[in-house]
N, C-alpha and C positions, 0 to 999 in steps of 0.2 A: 365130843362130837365136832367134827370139823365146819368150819361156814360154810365148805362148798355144799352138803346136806340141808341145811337147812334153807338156801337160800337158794338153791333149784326147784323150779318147778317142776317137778315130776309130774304124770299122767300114764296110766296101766297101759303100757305097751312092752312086748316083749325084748324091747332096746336100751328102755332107761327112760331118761331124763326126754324129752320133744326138747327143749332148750334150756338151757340156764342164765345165768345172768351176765357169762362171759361172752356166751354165743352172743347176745341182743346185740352188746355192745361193740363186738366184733364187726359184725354184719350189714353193720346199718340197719338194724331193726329200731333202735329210739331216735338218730333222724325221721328216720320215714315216719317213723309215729308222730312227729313234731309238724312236719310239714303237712300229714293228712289233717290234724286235729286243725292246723291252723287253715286251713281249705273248707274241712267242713266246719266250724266258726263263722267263717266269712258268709258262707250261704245263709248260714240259718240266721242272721240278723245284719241291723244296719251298724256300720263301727266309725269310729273317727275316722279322721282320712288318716291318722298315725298309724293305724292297725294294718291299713293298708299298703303302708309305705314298707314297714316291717312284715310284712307277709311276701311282701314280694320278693322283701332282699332274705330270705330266711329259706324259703320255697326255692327262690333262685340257685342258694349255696346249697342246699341239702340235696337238688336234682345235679350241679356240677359234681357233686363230691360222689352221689352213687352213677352218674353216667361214666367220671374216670377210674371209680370201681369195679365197673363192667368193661371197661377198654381192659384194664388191669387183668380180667378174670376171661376174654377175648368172649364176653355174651355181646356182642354186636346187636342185637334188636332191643336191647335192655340202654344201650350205649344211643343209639335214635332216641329212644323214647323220652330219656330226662334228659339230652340232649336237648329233643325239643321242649320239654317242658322248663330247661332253664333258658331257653331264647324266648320264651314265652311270657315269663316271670320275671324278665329280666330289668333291676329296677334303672339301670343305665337311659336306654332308649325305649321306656315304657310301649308297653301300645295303649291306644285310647281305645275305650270300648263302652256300650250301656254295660249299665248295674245287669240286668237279664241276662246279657252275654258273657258275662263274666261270672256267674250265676251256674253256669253249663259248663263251662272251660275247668269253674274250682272242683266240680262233682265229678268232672271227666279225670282230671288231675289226681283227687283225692283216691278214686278208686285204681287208679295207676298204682300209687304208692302200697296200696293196700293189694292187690294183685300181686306188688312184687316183693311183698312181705309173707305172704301165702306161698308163692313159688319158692322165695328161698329158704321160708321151714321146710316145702317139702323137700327139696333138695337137698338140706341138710340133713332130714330124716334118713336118704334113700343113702347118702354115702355114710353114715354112720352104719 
């Protein structure tokens, strides 16, 4: 039995496989998961100030690394978007903000990542 079998997630479609383990890690699928998980973390309780130093610069790198994956791929509104979210996040010249506001920015954020996790399985679906 080869690994690729057992180590695909399969789901009853008439195409095969929705992803495997090679697509995640292709894609940017387990960045983006790192940086949503670490976003929605952040909301749901209070953390050291450490957490939040490493969130920034982790968020920061995961949104440069798929905004010049979108330049690379010429998605230009995918290339704004983590764009903006690593000027955002950016742990360089932090911005100051309330806990509340920062609050709204990681949900708004989090659901970016997860949006452009859903659009590039389907996309990957439609050209398979």
């Amino acid at each position: 039995m080869p690994v690729e079998s057992w180590l695909s997630l399969k789901f009853p479609t008439e195409k095969g496989a929705v992803f495997n383990y090679r697509s995640i890690n292709k894609s940017g699928f387990l960045p983006a998961t790192i940086a949503a998980t670490f976003l929605i973390l952040a909301v749901s309780s209070h953390w050291p100030y450490f957490f939040y130093v490493l969130m920034r610069l982790t968020v920061c790198a995961i949104a440069a690394y798929l905004a010049h994956s979108s330049f690379v791929a010429a998605r230009k509104l995918w290339l704004w978007v983590f764009g903006a979210v690593a000027i955002l996040f950016n742990p360089v010249v932090p911005m100051r903000m309330h806990r509340s506001d920062w609050s709204v920015l990681d949900m708004i954020s989090a659901s970016v990542f997860v949006v452009w996790m859903v659009a590039s399985l389907i996309r990957g679906r439609k050209a398979a």
